[in-house]
N, CA and C atoms as a LAMMPS dump frame, in Angstrom:
ITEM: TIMESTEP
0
ITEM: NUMBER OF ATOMS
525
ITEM: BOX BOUNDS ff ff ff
-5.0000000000000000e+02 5.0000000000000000e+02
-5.0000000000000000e+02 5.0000000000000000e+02
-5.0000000000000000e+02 5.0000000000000000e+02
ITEM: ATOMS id mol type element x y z
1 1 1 N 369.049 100.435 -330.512
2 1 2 C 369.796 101.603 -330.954
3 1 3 C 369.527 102.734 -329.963
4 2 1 N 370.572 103.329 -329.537
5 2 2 C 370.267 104.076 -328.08
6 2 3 C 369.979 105.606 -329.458
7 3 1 N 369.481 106.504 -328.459
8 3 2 C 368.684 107.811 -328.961
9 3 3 C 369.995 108.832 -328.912
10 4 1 N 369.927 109.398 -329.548
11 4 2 C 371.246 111.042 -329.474
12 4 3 C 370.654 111.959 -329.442
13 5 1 N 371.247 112.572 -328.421
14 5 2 C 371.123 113.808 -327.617
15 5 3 C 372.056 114.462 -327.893
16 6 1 N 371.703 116.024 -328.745
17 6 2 C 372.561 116.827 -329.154
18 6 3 C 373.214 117.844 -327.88
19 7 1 N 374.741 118.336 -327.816
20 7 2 C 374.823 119.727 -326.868
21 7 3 C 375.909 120.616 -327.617
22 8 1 N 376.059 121.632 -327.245
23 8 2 C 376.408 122.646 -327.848
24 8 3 C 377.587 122.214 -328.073
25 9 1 N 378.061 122.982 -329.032
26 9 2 C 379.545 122.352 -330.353
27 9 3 C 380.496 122.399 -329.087
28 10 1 N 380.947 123.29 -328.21
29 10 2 C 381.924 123.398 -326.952
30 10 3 C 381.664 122.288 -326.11
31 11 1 N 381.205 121.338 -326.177
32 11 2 C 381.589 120.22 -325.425
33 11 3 C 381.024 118.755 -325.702
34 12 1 N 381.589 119.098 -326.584
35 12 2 C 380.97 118.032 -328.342
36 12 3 C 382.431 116.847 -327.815
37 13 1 N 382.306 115.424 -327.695
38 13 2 C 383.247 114.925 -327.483
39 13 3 C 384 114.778 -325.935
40 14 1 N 383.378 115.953 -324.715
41 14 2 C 383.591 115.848 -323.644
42 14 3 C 382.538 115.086 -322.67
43 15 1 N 383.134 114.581 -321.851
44 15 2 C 382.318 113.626 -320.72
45 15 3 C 381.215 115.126 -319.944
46 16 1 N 380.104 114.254 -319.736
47 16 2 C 379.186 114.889 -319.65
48 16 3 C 378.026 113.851 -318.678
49 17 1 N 377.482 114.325 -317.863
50 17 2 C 376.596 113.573 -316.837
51 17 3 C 375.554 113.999 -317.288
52 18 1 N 374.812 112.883 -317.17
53 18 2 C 373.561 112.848 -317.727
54 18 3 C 371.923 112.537 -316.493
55 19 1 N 371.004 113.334 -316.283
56 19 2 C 370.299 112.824 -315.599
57 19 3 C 368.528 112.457 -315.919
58 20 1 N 368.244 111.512 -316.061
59 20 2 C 366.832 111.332 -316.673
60 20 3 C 366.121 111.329 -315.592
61 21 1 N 364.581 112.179 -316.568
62 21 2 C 363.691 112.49 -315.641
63 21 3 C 362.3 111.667 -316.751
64 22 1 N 361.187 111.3 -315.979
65 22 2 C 360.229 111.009 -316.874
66 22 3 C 359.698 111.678 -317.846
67 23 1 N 360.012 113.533 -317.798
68 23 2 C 359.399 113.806 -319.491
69 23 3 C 360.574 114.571 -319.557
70 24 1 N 361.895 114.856 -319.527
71 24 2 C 362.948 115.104 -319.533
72 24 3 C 364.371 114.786 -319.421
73 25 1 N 365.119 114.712 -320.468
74 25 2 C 366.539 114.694 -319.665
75 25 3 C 367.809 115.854 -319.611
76 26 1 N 368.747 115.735 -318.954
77 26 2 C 369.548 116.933 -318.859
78 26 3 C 370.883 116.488 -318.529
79 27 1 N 372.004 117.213 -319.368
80 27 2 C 373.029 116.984 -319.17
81 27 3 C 373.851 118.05 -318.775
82 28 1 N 375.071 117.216 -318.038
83 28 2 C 375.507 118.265 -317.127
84 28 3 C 377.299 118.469 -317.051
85 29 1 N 378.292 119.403 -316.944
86 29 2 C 379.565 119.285 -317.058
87 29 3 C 379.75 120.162 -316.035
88 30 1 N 380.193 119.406 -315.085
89 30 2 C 380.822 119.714 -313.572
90 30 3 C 379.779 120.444 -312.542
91 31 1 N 378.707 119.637 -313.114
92 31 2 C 377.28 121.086 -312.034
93 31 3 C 376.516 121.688 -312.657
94 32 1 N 377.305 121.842 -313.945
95 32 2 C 376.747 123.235 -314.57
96 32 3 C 375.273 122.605 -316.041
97 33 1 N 374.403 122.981 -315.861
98 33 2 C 373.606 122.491 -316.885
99 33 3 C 373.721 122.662 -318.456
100 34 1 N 373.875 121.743 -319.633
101 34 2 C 374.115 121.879 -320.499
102 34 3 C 372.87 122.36 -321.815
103 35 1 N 372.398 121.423 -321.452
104 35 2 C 371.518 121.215 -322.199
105 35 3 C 370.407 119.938 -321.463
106 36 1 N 369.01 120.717 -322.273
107 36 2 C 368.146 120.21 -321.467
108 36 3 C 366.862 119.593 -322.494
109 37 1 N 366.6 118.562 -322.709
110 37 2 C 365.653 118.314 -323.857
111 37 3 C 364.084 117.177 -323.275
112 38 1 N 363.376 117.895 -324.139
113 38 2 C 362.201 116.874 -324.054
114 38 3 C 362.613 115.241 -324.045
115 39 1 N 361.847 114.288 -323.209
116 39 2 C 362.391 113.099 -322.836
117 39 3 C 361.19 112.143 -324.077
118 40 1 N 361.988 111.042 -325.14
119 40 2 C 361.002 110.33 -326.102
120 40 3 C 361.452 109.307 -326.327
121 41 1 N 360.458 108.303 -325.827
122 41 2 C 360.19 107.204 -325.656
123 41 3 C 360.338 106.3 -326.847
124 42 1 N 360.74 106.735 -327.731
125 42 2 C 360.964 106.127 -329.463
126 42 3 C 361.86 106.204 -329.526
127 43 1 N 362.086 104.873 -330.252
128 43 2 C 364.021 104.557 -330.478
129 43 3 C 364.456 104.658 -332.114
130 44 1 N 365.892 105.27 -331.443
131 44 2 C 366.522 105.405 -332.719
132 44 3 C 366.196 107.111 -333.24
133 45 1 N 365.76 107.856 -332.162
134 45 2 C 365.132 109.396 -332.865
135 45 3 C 366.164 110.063 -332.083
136 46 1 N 366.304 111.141 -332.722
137 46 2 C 367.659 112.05 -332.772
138 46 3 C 366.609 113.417 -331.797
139 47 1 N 367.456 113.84 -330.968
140 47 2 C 367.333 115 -330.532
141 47 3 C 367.928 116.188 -330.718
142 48 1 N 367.436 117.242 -331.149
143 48 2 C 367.965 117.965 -331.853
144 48 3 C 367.548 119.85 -330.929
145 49 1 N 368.506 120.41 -330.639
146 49 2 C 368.043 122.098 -330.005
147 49 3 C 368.805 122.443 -331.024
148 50 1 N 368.144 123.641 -331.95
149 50 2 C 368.521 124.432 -333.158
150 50 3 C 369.533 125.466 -332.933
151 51 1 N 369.752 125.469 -331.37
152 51 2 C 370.743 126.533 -331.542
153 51 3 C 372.4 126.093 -330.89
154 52 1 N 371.879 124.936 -330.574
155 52 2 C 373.053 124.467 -330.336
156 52 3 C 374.138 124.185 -331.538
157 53 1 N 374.166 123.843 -332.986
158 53 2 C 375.061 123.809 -333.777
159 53 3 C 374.947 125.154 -334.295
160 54 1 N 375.207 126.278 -333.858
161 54 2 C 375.281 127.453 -334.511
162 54 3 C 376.685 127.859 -334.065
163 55 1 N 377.222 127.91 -333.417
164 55 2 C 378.56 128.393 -332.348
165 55 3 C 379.81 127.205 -333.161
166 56 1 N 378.971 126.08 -333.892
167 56 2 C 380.248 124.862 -334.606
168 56 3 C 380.464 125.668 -335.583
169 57 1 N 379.056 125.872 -336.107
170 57 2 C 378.828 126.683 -337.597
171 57 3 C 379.44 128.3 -337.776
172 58 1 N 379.298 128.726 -336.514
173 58 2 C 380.257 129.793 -337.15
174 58 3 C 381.559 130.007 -336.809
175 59 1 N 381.87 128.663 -335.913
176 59 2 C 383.335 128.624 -335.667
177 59 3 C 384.148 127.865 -336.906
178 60 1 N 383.06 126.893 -338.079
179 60 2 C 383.64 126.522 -339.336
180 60 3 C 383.673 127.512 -340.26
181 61 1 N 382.676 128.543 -340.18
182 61 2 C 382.86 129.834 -341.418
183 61 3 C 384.321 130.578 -340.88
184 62 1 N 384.545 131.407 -339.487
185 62 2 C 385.644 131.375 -339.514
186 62 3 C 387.108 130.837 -340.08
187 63 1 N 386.782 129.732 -339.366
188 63 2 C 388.633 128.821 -340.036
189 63 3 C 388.057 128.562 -341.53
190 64 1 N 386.995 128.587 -342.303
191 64 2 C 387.364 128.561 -343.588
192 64 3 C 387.449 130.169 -343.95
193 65 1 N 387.287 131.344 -343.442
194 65 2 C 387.884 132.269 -344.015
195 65 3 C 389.049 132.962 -343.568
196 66 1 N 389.549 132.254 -342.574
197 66 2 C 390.915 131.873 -341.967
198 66 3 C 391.962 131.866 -342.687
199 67 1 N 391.508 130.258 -343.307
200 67 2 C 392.296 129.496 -344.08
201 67 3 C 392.676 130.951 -345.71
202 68 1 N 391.482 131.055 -346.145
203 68 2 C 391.454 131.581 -347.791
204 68 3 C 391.882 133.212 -347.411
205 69 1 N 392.282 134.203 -346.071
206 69 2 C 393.224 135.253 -345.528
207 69 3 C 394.548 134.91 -345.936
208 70 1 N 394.923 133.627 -345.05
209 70 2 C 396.297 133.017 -344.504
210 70 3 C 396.697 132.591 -346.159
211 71 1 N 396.066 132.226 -347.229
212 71 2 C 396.252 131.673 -348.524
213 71 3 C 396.431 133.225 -349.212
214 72 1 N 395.988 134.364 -348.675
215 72 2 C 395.983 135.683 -349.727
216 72 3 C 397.646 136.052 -349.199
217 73 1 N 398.054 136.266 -347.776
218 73 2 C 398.618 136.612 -347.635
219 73 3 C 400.074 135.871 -347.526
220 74 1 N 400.182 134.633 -347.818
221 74 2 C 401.52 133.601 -348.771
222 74 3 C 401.481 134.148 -349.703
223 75 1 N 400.628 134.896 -350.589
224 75 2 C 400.615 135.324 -352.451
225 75 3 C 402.112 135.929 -352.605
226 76 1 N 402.226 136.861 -351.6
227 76 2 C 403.163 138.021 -351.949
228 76 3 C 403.493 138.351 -350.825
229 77 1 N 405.067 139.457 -350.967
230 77 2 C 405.184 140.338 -349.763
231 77 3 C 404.579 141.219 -349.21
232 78 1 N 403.665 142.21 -350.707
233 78 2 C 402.893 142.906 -350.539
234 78 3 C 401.431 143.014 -349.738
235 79 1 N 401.202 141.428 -349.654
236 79 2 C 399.69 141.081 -349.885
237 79 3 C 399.148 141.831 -348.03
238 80 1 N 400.039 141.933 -347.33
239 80 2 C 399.476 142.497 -346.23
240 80 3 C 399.321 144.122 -346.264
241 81 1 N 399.825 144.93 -347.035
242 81 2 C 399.739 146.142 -347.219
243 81 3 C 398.793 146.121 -347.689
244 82 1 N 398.746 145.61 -348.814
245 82 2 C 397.78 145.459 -349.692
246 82 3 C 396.405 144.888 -349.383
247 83 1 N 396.098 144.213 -348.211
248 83 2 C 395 143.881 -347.744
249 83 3 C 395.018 145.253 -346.443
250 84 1 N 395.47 145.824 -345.959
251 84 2 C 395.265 147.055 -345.183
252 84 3 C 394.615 148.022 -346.096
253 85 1 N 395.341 148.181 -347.15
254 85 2 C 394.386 149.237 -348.381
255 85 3 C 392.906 149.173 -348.44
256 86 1 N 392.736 147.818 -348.813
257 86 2 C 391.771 146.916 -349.259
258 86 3 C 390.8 147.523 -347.923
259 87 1 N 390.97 147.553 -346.678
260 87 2 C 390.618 147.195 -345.604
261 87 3 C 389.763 148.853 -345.163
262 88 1 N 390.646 149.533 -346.594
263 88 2 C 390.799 151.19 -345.773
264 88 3 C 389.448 151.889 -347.018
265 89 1 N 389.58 150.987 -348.115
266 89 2 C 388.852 151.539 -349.127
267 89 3 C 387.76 150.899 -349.711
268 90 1 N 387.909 150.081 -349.314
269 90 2 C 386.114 148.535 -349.204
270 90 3 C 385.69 148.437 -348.75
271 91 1 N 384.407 148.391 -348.981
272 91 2 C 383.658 147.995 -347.857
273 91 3 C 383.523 146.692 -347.095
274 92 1 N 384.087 145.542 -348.15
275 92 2 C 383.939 144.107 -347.847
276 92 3 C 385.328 143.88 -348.423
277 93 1 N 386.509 143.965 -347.686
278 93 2 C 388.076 143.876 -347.866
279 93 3 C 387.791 142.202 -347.948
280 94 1 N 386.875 140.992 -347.237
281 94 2 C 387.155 139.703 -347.535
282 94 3 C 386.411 139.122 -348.791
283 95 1 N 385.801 139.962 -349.475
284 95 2 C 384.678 139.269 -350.561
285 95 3 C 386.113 140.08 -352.266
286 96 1 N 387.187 140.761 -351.544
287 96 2 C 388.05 140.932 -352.728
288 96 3 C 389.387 139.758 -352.285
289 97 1 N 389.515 139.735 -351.418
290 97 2 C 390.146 138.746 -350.829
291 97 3 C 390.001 137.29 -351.475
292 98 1 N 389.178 137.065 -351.087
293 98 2 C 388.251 135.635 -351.641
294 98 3 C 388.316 135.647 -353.101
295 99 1 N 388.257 136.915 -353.546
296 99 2 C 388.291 136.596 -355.429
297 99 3 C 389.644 136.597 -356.098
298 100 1 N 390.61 137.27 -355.264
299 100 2 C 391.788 137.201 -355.582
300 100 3 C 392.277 136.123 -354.743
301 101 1 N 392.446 135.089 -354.28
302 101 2 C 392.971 133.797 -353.711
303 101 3 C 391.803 133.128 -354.906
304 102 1 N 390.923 133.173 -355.612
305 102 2 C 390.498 132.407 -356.264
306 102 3 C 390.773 132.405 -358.001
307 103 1 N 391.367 133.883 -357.981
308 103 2 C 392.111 133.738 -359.451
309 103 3 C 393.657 133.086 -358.94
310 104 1 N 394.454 132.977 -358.229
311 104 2 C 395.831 132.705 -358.12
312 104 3 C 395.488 130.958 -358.231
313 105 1 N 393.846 130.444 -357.926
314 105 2 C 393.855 129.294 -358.475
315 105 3 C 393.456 129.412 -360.054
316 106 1 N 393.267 130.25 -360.694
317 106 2 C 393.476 129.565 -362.307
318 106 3 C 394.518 130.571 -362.906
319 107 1 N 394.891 131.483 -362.644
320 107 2 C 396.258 132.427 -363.479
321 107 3 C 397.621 131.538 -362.66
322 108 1 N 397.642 130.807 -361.251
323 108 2 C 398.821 130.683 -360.684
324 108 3 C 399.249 131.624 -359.974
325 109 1 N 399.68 131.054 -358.459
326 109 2 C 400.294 132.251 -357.352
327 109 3 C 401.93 133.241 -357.747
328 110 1 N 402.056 132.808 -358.617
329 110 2 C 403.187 133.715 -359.15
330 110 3 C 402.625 135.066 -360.305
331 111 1 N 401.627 134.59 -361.257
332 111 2 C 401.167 136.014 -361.691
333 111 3 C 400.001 136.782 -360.704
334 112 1 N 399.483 135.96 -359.827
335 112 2 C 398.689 137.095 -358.93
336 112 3 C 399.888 137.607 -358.014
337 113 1 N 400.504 137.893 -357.738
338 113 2 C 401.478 138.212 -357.081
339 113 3 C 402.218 139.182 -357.643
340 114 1 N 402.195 138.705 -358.809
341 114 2 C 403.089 139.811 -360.306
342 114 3 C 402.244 141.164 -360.01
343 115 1 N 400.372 140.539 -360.628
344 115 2 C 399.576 141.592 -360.5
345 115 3 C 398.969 141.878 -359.498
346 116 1 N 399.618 141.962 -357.837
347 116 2 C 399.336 142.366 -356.728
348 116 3 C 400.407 143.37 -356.47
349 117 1 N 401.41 143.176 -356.431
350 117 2 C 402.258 144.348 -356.821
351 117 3 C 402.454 145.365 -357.789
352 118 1 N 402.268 144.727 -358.643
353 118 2 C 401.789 146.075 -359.797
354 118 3 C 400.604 147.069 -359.445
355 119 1 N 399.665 146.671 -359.116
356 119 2 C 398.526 146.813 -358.53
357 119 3 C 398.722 148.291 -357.324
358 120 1 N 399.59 147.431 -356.365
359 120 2 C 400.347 148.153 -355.499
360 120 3 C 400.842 149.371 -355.617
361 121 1 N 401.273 149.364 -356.536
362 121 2 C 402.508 150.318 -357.422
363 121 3 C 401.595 151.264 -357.639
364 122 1 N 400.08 151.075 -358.162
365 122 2 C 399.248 151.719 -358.952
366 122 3 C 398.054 152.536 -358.039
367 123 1 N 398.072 151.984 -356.841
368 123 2 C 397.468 152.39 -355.946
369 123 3 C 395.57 151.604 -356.251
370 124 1 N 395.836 150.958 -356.794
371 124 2 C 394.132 150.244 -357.459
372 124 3 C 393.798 148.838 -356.243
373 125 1 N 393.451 149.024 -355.665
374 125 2 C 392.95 148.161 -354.702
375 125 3 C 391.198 147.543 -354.89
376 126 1 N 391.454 146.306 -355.978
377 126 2 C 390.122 145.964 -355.773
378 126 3 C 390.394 144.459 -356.49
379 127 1 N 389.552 143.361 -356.4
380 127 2 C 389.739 141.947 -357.024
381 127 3 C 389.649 142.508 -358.75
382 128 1 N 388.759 143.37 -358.86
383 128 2 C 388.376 143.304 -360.454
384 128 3 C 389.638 143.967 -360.826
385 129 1 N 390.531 145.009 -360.69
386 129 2 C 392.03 145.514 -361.295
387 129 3 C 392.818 143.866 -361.312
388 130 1 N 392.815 143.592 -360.263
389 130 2 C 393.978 142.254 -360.382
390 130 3 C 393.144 141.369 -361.472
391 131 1 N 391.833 140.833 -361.484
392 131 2 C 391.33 140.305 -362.463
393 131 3 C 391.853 141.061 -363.8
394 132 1 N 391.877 142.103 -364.129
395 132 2 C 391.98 142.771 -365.317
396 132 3 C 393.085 142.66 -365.585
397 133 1 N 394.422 143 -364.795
398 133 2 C 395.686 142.837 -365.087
399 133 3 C 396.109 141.664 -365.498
400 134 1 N 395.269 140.681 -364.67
401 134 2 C 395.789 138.97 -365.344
402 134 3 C 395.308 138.631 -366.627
403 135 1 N 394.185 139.098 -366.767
404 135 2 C 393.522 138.945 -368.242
405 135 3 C 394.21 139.407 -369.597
406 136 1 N 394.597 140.92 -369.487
407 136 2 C 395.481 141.245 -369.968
408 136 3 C 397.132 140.821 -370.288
409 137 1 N 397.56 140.133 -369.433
410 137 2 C 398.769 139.645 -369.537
411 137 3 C 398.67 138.117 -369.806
412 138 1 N 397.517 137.676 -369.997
413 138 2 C 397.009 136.523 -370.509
414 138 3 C 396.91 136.374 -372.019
415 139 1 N 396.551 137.555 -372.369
416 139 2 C 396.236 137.765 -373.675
417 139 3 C 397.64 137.781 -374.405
418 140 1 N 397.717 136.578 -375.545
419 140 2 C 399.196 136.098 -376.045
420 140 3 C 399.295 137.482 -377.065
421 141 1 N 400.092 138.175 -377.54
422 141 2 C 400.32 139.067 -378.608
423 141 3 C 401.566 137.823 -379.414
424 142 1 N 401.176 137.699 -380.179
425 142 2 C 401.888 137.248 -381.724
426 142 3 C 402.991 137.811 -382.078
427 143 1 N 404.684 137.4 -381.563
428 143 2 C 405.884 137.813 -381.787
429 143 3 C 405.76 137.911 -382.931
430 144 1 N 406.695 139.23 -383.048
431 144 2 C 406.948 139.843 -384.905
432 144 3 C 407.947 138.24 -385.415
433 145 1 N 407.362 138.17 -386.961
434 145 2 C 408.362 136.677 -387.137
435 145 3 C 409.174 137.166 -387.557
436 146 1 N 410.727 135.947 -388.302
437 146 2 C 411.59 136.497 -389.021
438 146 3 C 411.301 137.123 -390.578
439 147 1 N 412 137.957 -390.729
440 147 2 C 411.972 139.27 -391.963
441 147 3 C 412.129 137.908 -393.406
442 148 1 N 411.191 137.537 -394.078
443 148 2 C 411.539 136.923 -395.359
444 148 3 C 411.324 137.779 -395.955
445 149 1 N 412.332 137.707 -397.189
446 149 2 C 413.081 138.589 -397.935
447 149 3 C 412.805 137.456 -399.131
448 150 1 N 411.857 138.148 -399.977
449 150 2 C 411.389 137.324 -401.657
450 150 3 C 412.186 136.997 -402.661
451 151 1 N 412.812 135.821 -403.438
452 151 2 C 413.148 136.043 -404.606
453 151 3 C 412.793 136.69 -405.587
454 152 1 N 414.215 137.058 -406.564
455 152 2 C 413.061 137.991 -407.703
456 152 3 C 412.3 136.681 -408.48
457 153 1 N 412.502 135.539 -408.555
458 153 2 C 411.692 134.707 -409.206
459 153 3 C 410.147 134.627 -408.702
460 154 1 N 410.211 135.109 -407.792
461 154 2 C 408.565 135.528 -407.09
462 154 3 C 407.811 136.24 -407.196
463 155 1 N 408.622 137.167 -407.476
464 155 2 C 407.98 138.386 -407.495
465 155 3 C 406.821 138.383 -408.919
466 156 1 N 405.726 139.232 -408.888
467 156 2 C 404.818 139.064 -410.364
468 156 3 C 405.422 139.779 -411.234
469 157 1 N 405.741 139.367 -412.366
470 157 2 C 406.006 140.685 -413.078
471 157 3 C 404.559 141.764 -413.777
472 158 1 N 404.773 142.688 -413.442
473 158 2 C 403.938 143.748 -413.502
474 158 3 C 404.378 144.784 -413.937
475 159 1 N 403.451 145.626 -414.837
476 159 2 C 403.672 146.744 -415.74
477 159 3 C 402.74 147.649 -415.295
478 160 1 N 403.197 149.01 -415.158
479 160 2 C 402.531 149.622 -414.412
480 160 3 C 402.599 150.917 -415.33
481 161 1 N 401.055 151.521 -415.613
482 161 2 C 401.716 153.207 -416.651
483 161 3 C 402.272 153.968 -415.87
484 162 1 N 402.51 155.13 -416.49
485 162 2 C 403.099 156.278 -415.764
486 162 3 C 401.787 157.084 -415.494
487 163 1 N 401.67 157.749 -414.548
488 163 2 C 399.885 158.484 -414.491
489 163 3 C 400.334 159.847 -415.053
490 164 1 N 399.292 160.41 -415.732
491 164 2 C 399.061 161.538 -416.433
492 164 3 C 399.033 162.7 -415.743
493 165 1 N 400.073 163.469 -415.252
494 165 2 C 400.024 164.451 -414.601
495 165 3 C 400.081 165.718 -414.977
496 166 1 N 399.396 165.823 -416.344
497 166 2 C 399.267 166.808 -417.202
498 166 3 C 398.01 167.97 -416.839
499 167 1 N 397.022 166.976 -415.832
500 167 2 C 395.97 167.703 -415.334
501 167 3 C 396.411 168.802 -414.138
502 168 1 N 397.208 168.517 -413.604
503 168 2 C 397.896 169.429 -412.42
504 168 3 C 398.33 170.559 -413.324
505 169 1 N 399.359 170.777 -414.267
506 169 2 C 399.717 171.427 -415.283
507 169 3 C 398.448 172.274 -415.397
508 170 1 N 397.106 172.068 -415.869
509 170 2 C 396.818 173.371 -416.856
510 170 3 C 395.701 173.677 -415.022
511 171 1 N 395.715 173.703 -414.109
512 171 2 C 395.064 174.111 -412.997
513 171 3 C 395.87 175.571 -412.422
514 172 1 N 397.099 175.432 -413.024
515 172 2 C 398.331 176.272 -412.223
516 172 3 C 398.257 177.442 -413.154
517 173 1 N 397.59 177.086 -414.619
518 173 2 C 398.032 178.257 -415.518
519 173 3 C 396.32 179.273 -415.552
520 174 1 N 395.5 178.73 -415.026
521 174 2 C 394.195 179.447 -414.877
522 174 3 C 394.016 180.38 -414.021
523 175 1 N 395.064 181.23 -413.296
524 175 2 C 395.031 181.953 -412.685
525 175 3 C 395.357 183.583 -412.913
């Protein structure tokens, strides 16, 4: 099992010359030195420089917050104004970003969109208003039903006195 030798994410997959030395080897792309690692005599062990996958790693955080921008701004027509706001009055315009592309996955990209424009309208630029607006318009209110109208066979029959309003009477004459 031959040994792997790591080099930086930019030329991950490209031809690369290689030259071994007895406590070293080094690889090389057109002259230029790539990477250079301790040389080990044990098979099957991975070589590893810690800073070489950092430049993959933050070229994958990019395109995944790439991707979840490019997903805010399909929402709506608005959503680019509306991320300029965002941009003008936040401090972290992608951490409201990120929460609003993550409610349009459980309300649906048609009511975040509803409540991105409304929003708009309102001048409220933040994930928690659009959270609130969806919540709210989530919340079912109970259509008035149709008007039933009682038989008199339903109705209880009930007898009711007349109240004694004789006490009002002698209050008026004590004066």
């Amino acid at each position: 099992m031959p040994t792997a030798t790591e080099v930086p994410a930019e030329y991950a997959g490209r031809s690369l010359t290689l030259k071994t030395y007895p406590d070293r080897i080094c690889l090389y792309r057109d002259n230029k030195l790539i990477a250079r690692h301790m040389r080990s005599y044990d098979r099957g062990q991975d070589i590893e420089d810690p800073d070489h996958p950092k430049q993959l790693l933050l070229w994958r955080k990019k395109a995944r917050e790439q991707k979840i921008v490019m997903r805010f701004f399909a929402l709506s027509p608005k959503s680019d104004a509306y991320y300029r706001k965002l941009e003008q009055r936040r401090m972290n315009p992608f951490h409201h970003v990120q929460k609003i592309v993550a409610l349009s996955e459980i309300y649906g990209p048609e009511a975040v969109a509803r409540a991105l424009e409304d929003a708009f309208t309102f001048q409220a630029f933040s994930c928690e208003y659009i959270a609130n607006l969806l919540e709210q318009r989530a919340r079912r209110v109970p259509q008035p039903g149709a008007l039933h109208l009682t038989r008199r066979e339903d109705l209880l029959d009930l007898t009711v006195q007349a109240p004694d309003l004789s006490i009002y009477h002698k209050d008026k004459e004590k004066p």
